[in-house]
DRENPA-3360 file (N, C-alpha, C; in nm, 2 decimals, always signed):
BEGIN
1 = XXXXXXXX = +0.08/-0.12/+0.00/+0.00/+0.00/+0.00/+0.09/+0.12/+0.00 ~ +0.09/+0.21/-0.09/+0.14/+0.31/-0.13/+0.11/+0.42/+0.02 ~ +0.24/+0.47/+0.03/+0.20/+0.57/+0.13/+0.21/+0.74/+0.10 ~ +0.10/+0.81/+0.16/+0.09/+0.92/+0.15/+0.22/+1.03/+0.13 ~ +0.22/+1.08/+0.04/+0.37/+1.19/+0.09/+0.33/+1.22/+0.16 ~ +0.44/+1.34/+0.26/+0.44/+1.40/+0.36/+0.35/+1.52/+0.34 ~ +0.28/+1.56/+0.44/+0.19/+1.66/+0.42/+0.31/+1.80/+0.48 ~ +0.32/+1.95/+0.38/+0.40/+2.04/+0.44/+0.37/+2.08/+0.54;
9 = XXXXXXXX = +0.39/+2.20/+0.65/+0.38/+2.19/+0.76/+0.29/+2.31/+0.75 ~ +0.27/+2.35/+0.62/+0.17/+2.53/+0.59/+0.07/+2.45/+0.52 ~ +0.07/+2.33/+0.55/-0.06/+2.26/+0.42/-0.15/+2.32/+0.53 ~ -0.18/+2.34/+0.65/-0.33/+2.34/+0.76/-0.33/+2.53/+0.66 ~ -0.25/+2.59/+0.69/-0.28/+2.73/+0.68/-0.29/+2.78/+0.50 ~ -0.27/+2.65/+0.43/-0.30/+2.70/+0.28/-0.46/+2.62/+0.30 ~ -0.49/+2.52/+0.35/-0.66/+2.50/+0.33/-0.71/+2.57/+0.42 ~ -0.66/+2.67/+0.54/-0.81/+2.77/+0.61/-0.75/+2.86/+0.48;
17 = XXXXXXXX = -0.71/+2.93/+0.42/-0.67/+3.03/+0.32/-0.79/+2.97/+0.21 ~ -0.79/+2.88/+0.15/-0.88/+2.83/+0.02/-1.03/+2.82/+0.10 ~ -1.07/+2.77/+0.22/-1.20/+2.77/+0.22/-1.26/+2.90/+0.32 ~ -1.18/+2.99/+0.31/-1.20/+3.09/+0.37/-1.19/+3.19/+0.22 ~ -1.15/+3.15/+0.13/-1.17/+3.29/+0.00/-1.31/+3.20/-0.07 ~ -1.34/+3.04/-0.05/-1.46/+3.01/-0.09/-1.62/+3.04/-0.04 ~ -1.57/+3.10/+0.10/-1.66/+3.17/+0.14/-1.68/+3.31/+0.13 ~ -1.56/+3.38/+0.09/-1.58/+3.50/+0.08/-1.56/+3.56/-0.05;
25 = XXXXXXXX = -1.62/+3.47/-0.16/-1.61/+3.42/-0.27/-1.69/+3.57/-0.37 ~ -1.79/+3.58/-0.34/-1.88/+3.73/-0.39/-1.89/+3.83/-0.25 ~ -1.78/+3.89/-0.18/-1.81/+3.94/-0.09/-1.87/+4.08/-0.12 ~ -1.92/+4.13/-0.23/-1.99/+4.25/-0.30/-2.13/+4.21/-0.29 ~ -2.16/+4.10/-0.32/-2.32/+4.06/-0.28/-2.34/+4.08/-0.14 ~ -2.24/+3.96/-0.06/-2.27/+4.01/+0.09/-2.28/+4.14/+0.15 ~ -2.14/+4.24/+0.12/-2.17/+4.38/+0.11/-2.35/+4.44/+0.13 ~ -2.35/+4.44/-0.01/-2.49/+4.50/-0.06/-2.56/+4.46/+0.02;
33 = XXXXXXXX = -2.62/+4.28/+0.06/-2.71/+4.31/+0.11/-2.69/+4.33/+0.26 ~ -2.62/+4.35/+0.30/-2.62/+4.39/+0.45/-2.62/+4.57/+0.46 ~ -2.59/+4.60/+0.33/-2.59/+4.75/+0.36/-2.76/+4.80/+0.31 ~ -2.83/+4.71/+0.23/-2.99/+4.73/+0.17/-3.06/+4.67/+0.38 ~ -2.99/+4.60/+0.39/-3.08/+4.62/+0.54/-3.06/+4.71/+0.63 ~ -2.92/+4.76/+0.64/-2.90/+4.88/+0.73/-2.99/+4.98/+0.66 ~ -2.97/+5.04/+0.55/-3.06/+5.13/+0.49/-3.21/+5.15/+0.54 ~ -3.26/+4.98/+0.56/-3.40/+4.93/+0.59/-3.45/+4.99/+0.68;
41 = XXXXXXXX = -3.34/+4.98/+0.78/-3.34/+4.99/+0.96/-3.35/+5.11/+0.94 ~ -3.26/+5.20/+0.92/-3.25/+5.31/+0.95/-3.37/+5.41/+0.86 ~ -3.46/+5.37/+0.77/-3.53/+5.47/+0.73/-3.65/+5.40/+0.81 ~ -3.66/+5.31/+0.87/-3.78/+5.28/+0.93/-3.77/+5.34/+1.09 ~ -3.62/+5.35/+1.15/-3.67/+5.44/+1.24/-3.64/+5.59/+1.26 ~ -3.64/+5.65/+1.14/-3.67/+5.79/+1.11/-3.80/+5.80/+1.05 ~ -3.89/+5.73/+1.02/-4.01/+5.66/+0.98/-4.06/+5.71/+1.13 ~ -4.06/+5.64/+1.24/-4.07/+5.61/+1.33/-4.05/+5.76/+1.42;
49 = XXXXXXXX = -3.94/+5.83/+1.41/-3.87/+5.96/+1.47/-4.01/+6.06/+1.40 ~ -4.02/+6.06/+1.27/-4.10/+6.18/+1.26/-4.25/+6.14/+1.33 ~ -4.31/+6.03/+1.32/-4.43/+6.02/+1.32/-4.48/+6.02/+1.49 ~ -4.37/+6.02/+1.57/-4.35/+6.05/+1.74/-4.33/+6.25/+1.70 ~ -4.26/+6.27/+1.65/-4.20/+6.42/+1.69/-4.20/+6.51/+1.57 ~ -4.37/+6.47/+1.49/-4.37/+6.54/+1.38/-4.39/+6.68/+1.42 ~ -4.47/+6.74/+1.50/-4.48/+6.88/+1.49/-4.36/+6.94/+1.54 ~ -4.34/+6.89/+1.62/-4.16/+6.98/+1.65/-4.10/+6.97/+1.52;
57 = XXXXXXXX = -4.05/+6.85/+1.47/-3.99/+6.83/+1.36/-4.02/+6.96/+1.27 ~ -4.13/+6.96/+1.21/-4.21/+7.04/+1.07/-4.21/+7.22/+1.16 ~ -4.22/+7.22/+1.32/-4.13/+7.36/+1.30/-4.03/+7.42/+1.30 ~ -3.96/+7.32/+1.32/-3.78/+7.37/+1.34/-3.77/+7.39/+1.18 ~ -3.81/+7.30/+1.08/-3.83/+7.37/+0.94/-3.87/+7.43/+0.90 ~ -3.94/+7.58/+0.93/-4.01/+7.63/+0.91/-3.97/+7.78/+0.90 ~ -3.96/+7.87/+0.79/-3.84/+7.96/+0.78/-3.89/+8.08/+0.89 ~ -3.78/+8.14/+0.97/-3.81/+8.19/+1.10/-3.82/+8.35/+1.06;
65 = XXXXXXXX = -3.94/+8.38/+1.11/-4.02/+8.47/+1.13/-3.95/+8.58/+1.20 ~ -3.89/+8.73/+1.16/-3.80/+8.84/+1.27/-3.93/+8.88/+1.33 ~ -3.91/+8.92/+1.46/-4.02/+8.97/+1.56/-3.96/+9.11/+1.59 ~ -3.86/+9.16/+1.53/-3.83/+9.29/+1.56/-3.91/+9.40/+1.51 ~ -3.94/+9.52/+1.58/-4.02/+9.62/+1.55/-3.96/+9.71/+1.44 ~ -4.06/+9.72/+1.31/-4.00/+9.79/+1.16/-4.13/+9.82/+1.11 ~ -4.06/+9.94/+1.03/-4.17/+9.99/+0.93/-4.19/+9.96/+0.81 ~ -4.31/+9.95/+0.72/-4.33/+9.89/+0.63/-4.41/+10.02/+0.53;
73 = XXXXXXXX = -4.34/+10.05/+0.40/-4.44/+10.16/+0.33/-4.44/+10.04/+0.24 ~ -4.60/+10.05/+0.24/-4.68/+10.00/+0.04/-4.74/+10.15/-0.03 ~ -4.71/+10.14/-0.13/-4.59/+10.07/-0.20/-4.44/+10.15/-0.17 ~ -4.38/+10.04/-0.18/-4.21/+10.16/-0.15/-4.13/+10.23/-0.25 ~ -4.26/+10.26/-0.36/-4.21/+10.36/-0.52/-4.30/+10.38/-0.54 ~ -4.28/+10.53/-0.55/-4.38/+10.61/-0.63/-4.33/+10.77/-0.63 ~ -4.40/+10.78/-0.74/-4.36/+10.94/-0.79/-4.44/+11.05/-0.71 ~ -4.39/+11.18/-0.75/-4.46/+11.29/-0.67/-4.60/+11.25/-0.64;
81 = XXXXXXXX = -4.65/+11.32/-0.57/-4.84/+11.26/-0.57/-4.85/+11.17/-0.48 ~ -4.77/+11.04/-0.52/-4.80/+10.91/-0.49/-4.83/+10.89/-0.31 ~ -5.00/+10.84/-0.30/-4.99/+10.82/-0.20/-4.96/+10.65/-0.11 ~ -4.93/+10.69/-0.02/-4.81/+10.55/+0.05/-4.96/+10.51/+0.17 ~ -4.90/+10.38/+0.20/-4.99/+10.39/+0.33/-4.80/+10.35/+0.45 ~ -4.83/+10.38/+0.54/-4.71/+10.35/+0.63/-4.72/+10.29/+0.78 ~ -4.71/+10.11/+0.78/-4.74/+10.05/+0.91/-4.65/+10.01/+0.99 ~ -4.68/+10.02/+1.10/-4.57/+9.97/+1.23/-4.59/+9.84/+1.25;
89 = XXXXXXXX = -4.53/+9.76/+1.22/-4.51/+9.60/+1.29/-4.43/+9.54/+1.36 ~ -4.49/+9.45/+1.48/-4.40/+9.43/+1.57/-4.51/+9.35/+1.66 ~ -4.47/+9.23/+1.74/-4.55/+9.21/+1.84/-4.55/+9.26/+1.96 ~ -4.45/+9.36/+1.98/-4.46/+9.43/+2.09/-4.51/+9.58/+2.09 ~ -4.53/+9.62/+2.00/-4.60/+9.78/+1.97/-4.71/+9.82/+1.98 ~ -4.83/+9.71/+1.98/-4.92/+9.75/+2.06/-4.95/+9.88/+2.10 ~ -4.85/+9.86/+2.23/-4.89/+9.98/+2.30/-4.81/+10.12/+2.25 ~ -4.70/+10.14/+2.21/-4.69/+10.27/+2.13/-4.73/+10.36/+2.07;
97 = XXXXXXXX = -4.67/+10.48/+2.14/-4.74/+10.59/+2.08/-4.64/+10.65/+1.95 ~ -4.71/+10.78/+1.92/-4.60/+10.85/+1.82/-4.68/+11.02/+1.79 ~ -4.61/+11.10/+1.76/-4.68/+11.21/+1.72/-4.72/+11.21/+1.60 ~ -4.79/+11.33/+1.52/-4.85/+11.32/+1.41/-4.74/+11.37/+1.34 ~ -4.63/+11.39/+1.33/-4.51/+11.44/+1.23/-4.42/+11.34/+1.20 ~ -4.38/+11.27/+1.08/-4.30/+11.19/+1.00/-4.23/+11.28/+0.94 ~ -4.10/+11.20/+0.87/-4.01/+11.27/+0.84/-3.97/+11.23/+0.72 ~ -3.93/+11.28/+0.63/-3.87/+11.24/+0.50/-3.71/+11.29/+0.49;
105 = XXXXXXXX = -3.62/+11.19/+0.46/-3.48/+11.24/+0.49/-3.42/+11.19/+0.35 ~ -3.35/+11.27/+0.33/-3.22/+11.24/+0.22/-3.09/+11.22/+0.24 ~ -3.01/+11.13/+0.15/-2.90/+11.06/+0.22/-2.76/+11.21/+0.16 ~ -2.70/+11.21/+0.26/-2.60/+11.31/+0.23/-2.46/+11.25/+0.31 ~ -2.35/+11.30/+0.26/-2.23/+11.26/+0.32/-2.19/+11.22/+0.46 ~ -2.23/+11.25/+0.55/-2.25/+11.22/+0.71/-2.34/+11.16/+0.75 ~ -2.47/+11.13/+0.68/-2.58/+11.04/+0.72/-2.68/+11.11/+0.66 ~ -2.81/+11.12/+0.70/-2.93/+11.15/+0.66/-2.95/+11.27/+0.72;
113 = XXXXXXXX = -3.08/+11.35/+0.61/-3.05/+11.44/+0.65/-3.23/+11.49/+0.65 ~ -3.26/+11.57/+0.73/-3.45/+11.65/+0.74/-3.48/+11.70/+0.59 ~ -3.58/+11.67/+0.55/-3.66/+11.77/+0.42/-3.72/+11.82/+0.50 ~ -3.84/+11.74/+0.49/-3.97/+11.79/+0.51/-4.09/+11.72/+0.61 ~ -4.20/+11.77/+0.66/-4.25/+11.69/+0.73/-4.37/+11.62/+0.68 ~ -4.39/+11.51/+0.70/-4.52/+11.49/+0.61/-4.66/+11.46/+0.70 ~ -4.74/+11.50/+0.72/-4.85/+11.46/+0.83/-5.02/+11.39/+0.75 ~ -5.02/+11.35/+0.83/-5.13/+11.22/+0.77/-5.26/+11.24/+0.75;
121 = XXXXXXXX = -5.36/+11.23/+0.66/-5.47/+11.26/+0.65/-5.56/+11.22/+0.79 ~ -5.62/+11.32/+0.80/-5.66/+11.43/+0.82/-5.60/+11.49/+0.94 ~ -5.52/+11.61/+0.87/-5.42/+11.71/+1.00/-5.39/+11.83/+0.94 ~ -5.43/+11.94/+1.03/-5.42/+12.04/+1.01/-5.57/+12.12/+0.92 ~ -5.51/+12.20/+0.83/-5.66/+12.22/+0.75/-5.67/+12.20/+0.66 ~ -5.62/+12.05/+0.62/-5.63/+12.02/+0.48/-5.70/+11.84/+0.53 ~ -5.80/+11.79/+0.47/-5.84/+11.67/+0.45/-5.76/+11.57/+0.42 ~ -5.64/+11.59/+0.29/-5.54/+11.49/+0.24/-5.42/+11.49/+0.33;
129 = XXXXXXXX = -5.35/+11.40/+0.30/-5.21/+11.38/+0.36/-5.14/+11.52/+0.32 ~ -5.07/+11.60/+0.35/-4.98/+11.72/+0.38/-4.85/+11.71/+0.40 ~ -4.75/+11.74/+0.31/-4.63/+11.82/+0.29/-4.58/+11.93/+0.37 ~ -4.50/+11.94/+0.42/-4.46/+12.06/+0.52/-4.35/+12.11/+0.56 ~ -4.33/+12.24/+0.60/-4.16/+12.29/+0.59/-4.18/+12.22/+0.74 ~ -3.99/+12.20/+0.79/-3.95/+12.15/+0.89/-4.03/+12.25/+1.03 ~ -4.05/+12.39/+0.95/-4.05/+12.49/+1.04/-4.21/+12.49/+1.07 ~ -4.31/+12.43/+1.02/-4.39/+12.42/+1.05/-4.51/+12.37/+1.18;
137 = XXXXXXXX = -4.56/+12.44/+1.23/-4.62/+12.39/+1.39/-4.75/+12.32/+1.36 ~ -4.73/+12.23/+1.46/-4.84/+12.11/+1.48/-4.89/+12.07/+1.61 ~ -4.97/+12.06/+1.62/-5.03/+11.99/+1.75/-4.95/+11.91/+1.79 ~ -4.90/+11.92/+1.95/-4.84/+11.82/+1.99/-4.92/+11.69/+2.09 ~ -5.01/+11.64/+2.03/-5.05/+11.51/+2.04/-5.00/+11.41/+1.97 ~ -5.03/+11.30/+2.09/-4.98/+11.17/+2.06/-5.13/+11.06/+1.97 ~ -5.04/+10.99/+1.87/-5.18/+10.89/+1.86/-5.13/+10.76/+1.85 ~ -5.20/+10.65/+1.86/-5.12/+10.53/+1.87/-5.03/+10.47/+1.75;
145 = XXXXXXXX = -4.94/+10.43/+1.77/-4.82/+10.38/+1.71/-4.87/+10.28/+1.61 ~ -4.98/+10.19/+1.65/-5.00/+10.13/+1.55/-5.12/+10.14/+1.42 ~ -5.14/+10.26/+1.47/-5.19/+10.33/+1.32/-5.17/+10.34/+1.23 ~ -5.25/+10.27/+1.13/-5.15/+10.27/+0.97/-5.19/+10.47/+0.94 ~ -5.06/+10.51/+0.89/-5.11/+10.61/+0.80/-5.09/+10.68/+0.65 ~ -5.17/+10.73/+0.66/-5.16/+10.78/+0.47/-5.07/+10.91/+0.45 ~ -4.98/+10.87/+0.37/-4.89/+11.00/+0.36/-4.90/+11.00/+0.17 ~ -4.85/+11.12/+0.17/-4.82/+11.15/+0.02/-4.68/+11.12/+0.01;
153 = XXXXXXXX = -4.64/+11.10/-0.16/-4.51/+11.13/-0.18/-4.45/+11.28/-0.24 ~ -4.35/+11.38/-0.14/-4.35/+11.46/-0.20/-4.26/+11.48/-0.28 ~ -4.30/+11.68/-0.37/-4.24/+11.66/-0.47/-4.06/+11.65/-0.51 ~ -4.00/+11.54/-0.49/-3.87/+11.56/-0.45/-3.80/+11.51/-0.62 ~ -3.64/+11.53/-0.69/-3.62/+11.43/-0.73/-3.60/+11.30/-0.73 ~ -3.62/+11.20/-0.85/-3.59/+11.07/-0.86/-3.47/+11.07/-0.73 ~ -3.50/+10.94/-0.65/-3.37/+10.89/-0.60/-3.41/+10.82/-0.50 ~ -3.33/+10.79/-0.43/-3.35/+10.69/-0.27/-3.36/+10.78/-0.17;
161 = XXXXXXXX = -3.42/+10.80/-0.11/-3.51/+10.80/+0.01/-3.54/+10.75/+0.18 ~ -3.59/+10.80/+0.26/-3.62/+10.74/+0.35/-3.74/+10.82/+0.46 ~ -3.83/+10.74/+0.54/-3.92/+10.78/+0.61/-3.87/+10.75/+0.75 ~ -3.88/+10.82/+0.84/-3.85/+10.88/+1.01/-3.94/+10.85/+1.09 ~ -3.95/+10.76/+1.18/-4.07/+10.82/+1.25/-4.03/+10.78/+1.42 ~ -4.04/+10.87/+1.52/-4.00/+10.84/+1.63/-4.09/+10.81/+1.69 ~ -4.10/+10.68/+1.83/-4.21/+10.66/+1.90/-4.20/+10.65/+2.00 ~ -4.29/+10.68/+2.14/-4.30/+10.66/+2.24/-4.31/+10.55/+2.29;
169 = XXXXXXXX = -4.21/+10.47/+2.38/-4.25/+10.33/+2.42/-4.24/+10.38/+2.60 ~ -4.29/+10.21/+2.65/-4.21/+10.21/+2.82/-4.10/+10.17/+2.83 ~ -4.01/+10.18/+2.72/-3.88/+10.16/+2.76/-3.76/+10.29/+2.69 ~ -3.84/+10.39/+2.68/-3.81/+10.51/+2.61/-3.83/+10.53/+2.46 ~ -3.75/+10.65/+2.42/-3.78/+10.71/+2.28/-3.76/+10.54/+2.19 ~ -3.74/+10.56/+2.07/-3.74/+10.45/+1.99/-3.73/+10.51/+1.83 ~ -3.65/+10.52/+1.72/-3.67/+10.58/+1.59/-3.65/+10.47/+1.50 ~ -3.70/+10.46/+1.40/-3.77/+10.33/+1.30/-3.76/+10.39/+1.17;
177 = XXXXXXXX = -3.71/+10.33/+1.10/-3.69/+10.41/+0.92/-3.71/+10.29/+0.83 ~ -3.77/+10.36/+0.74/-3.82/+10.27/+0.57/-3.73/+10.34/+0.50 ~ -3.72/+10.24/+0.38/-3.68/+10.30/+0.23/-3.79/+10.35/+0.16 ~ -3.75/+10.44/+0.07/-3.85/+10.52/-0.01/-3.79/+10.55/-0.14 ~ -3.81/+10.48/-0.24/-3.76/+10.50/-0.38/-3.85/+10.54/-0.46 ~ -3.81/+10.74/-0.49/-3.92/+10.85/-0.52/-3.85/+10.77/-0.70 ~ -3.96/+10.79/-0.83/-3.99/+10.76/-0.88/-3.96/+10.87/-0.99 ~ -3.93/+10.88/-1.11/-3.92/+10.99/-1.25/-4.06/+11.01/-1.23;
185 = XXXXXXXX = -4.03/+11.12/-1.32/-4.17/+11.20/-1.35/-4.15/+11.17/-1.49 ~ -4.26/+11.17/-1.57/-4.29/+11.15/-1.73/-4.20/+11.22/-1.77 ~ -4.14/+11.22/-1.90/-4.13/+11.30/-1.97/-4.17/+11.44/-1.99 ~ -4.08/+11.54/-1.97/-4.15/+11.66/-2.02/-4.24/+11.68/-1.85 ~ -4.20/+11.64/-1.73/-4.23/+11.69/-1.64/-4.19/+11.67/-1.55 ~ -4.20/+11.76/-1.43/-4.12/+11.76/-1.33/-4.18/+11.77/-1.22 ~ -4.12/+11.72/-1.05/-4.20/+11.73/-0.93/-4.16/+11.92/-0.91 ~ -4.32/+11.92/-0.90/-4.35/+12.10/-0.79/-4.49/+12.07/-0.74;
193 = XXXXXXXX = -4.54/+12.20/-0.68/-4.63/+12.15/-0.59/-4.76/+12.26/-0.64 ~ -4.83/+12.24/-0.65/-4.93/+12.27/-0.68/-5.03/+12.36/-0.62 ~ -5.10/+12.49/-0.66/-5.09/+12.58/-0.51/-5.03/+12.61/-0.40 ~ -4.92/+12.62/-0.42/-4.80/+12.63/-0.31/-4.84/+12.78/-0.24 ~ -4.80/+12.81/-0.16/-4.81/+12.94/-0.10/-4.69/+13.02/-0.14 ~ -4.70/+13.14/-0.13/-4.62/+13.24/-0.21/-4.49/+13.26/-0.14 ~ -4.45/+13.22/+0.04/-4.35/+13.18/+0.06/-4.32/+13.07/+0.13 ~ -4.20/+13.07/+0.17/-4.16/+12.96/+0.28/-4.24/+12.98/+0.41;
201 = XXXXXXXX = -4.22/+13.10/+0.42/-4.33/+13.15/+0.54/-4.44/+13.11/+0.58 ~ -4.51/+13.15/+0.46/-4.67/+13.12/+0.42/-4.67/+12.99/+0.43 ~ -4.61/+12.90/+0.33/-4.63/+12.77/+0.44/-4.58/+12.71/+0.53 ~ -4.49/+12.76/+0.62/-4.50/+12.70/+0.69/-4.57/+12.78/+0.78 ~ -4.67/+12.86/+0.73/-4.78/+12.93/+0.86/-4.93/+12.81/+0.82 ~ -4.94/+12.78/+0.68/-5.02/+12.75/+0.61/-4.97/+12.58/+0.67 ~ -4.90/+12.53/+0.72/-4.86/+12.39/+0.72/-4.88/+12.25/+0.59 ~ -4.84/+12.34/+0.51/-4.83/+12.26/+0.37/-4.77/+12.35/+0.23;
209 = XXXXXXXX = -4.69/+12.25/+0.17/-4.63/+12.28/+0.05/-4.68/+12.32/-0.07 ~ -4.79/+12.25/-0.04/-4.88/+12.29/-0.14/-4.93/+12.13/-0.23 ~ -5.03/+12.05/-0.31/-5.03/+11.95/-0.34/-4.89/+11.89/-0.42 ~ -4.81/+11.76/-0.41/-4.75/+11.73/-0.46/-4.77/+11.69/-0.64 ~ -4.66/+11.68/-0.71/-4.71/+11.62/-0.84/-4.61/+11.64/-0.96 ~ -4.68/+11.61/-1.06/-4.55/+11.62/-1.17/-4.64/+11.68/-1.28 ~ -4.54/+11.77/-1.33/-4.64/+11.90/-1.40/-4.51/+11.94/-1.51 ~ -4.56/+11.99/-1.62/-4.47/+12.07/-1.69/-4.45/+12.24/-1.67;
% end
């Protein structure tokens, strides 16, 4: 009887080597599917996360709202004439006051600068919104802050703009500014004011400019 040759002394560690690469023979299939069931898992318990913690979930996405107190003109362009309305928003303004004088300012090299004042329908002795030299006197009453009001736009040139308005709070003064982008006049006409008073004086005794507009 024929005897076996000698077995080498690496023959144990060349057959775990061969039935260990015949198991790990398509290790890309095993791969995959162990990664198609982690996948499984894991969208079933985010599945699971939102349907426990959907409304928190759905507000933390939800684009966040500024609560800071600002003014809003509609529309924020328009030409001489153009009347604006001008609101205060804020959840805290409620209670604020403000006087009946707004401000229209122009941008100049050191910051902004006074035109004119503009006061809101119905003030003084005119029914419409009113135009006014700075020098102009007004009742010093207060009305509530969150009054929308109606101003005109006056007759200024085309350019960028801004509206002023200071308020009375319980935690003191407070000043709040819009943009205001005054608008061309047609062709062939230009902002003046329309029955104006014959001087600076006169209106500002008369407390208005006179109607705003665009005229040739």
């Amino acid at each position: 009887m024929a005897r076996r040759p000698p077995q080498s002394p690496h023959w144990g560690t060349v057959r775990d080597q061969i039935r260990s690469a015949r198991t790990q023979r398509y290790p890309s299939r095993v791969s995959a599917s162990r990664f198609a069931m982690a996948c499984a898992v894991a969208l079933a318990s985010i599945a699971a996360l939102v349907a426990t913690v959907g409304p928190s979930w759905a507000l933390a996405t939800t684009p966040t709202v500024t609560t800071e107190p600002r003014l809003v003109i509609s529309p924020a362009r328009g030409r001489p004439g153009t009347l604006i309305t001008l609101r205060l928003q804020g959840p805290a303004t409620a209670t604020w006051s403000a006087s009946l004088a707004t401000y229209v300012q122009s941008h100049v090299r050191k910051g902004w600068q006074n035109l004119y004042l503009l006061f809101p329908a119905p003030v003084l002795r005119d029914s419409s919104p009113t135009v006014a030299p700075l020098s102009a006197p007004y009742a010093a009453v207060l009305i509530p802050g969150s009054r929308p009001l109606k101003l005109v736009v006056p007759a200024l040139p085309a350019g960028r703009y801004r509206i002023l308005r200071k308020y009375v709070t319980s935690v003191g003064p407070v000043v709040l500014t819009a943009p205001l982008q005054i608008g061309r006049c047609p062709k062939g006409s230009r902002p003046v004011y329309v029955a104006a008073p014959a001087s600076p004086t006169a209106a500002a005794e008369a407390g208005s400019l006179g109607t705003p507009t665009c005229a040739g």
